[in-house]
C-alpha positions, 0 to 999 in steps of 0.5 A: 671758600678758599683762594682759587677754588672754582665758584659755579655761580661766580662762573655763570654770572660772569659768562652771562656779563660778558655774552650779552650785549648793551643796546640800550645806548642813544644810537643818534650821531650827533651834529656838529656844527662849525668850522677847523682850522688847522695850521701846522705852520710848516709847507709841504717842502718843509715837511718834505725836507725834515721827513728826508733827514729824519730818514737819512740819520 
């Protein structure tokens, strides 16, 4: 078969793959459990004053 010649087969394999749907993955949420801290070492007024300059420029 030359490049680019049309493979019915190849055609049907390929709309089978991509209309059926993969179900068999663990549909469980999983549970976390801990704590998150998160500290971007800036106030809000900081934030605030960068965010004014960066938008002035």
């Amino acid at each position: 078969m030359s490049m680019g010649a049309y493979d019915d087969d190849e055609h049907e394999r390929r709309e089978k793959k991509s209309t059926t749907v993969d179900t068999d993955f663990d549909d469980d949420r999983s549970e976390y459990r801990g704590t998150l801290e998160f500290d971007s070492g800036e106030s809000a007024e900081d934030l605030l004053d960068q965010f004014r300059r960066i938008k002035s420029s």
